[in-house]
C-alpha positions in Angstrom: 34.4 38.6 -45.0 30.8 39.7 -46.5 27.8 37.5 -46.3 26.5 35.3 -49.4 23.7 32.4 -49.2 24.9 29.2 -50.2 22.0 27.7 -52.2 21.2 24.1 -52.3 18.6 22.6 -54.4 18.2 19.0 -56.0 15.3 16.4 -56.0 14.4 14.6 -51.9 17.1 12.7 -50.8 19.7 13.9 -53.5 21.9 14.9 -50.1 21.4 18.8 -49.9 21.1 18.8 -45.8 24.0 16.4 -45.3 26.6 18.8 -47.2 24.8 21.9 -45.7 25.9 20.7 -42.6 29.3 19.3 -43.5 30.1 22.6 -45.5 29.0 24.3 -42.6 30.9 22.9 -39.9 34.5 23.8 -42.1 32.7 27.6 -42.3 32.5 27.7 -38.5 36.2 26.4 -38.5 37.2 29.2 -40.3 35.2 31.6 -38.2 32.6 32.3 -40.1 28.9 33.1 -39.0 26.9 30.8 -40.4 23.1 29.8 -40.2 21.7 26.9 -42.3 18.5 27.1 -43.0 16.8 23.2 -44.1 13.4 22.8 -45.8 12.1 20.5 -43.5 13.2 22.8 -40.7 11.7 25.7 -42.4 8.2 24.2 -43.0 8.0 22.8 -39.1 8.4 26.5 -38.3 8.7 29.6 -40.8 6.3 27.8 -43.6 3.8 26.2 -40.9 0.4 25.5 -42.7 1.5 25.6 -46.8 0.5 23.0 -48.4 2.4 21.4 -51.6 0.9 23.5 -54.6 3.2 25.3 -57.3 1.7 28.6 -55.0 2.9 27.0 -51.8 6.1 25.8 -52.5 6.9 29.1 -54.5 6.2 31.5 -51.4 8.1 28.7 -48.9 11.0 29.4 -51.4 10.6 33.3 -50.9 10.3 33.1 -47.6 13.6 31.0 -47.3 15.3 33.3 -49.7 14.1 36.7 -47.5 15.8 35.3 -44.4 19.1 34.7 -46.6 18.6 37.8 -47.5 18.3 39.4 -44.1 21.3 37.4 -43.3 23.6 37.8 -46.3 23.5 41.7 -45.9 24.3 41.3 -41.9 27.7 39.6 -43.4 26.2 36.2 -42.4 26.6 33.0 -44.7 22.8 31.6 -45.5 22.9 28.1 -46.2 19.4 27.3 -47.9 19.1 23.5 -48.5 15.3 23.2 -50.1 14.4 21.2 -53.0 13.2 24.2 -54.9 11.9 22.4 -57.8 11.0 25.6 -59.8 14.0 27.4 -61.5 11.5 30.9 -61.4 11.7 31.5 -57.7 15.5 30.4 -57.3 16.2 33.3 -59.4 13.9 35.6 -58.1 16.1 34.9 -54.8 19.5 35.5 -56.8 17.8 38.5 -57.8 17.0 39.5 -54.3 19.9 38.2 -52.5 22.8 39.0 -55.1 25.9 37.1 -53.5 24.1 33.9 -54.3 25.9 30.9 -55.1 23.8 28.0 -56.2 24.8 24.3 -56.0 23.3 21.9 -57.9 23.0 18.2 -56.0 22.6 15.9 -59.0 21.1 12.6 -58.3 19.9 10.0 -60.6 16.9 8.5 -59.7 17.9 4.8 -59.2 20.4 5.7 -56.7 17.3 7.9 -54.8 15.8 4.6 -55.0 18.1 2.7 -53.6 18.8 4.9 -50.6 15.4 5.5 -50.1 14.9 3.8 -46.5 11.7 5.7 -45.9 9.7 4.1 -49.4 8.9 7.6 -50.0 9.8 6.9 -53.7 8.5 3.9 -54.1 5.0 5.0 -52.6 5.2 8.1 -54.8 5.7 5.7 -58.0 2.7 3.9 -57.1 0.8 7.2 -56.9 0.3 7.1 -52.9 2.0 10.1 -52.3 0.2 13.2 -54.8 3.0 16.1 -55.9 6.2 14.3 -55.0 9.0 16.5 -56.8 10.7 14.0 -59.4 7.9 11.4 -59.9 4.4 13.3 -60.0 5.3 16.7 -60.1 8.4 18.7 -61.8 11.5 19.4 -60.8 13.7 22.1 -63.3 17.3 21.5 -63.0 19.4 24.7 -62.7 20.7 26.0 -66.0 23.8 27.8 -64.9 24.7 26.7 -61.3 28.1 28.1 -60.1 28.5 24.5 -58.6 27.3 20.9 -59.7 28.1 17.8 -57.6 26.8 14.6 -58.1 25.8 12.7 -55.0 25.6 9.2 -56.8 28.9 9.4 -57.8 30.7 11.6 -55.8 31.6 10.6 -52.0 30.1 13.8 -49.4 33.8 14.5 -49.1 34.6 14.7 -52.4 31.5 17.3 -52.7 32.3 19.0 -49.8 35.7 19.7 -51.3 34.5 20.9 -54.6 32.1 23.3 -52.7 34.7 25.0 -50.4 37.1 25.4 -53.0 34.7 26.9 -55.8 34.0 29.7 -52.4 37.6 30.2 -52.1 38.3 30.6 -55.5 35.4 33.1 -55.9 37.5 35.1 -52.6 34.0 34.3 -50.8 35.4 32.0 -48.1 39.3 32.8 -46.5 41.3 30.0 -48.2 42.6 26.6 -46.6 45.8 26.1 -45.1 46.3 23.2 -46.5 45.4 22.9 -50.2 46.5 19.3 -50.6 42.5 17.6 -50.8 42.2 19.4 -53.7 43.7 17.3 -57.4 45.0 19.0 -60.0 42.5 18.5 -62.4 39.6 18.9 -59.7 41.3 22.8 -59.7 41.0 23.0 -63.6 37.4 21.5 -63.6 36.7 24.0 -61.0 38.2 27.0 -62.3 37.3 26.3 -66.0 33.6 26.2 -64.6 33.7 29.2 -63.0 36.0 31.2 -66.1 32.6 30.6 -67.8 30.2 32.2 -65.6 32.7 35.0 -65.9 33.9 34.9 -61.9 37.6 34.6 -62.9 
């Protein structure tokens, strides 16, 4: 199979690095070579020392999007799971990359709220924490994503599931033996979405 990046993007906490990992798991299963690469990960080491500006978190995003690159044409699937707030950048990288497949982890707010154990929110909302994506600085939801789940409704599973059979359907991913987690109206859903991005 050839190499693609799997691109998540959504506001914090929305759940991009829990399905990264989950999605990732069922590619190594398949035997797949896979390499996530997480925003916080990222920033620790590749993005040491950028700060939190539009500038900053625009070349964090192309640095991200390079490695998928390197990766995607050595037949590898990229996982990126970054907020990305800035629809620009995310498809400068489609651009780059070309077999890019971008997911869209939909979260309303007052779920983010509620799961927010860290008060990261809540300290934004009072204006203790400067240029936190969502509250005091922007985030630009994708316009055409090949894949939308939404993490305040949807169990991980069920997103999971919607992920890995989007891949499949696009002949990205080798398809399951067993087709049975999948309803029939989830398929239709699915494939309708992806008859109008002109894939099928």
């Amino acid at each position: 199979m050839k190499g693609f990046t799997l691109w998540f993007t959504g506001l914090p906490s929305s759940g991009k690095s829990t399905l990264a990992r989950k999605v990732e798991e069922i590619l190594l299963e398949r035997g797949m070579k896979v390499e996530v690469l997480d925003g916080d990960v990222v920033r620790t080491n590749l993005s040491k020392g950028l700060g939190y500006s539009k500038e900053d978190r625009d070349a964090n995003i192309k640095r991200i999007g390079f490695v998928c690159h390197l990766l995607t044409r050595n037949n590898v699937v990229a996982i990126g799971a970054a907020i990305s707030p800035y629809r620009e950048v995310r498809d400068y990288n489609r651009k780059l990359i070309g077999r890019f497949v971008e997911v869209y982890v939909k979260c309303p707010l007052e779920v983010l709220l509620e799961r927010d154990t860290k008060g990261m929110y809540a300290r934004a909302l009072k204006g203790e924490i400067p240029n936190f994506t969502g509250v005091s600085d922007p985030y630009e939801e994708p316009l055409n994503p090949e894949i939308v789940v939404d993490t305040g409704k949807e169990t991980a599973e069920e997103s999971v599931a919607k992920i890995v059979r989007t891949l499949e359907l696009m002949h990205y991913i080798p398809p399951a033996q067993d087709e049975k987690d999948y309803t029939p109206e989830e398929e239709q859903r699915i494939k309708g979405r992806l008859r109008d991005l002109g894939y099928l």
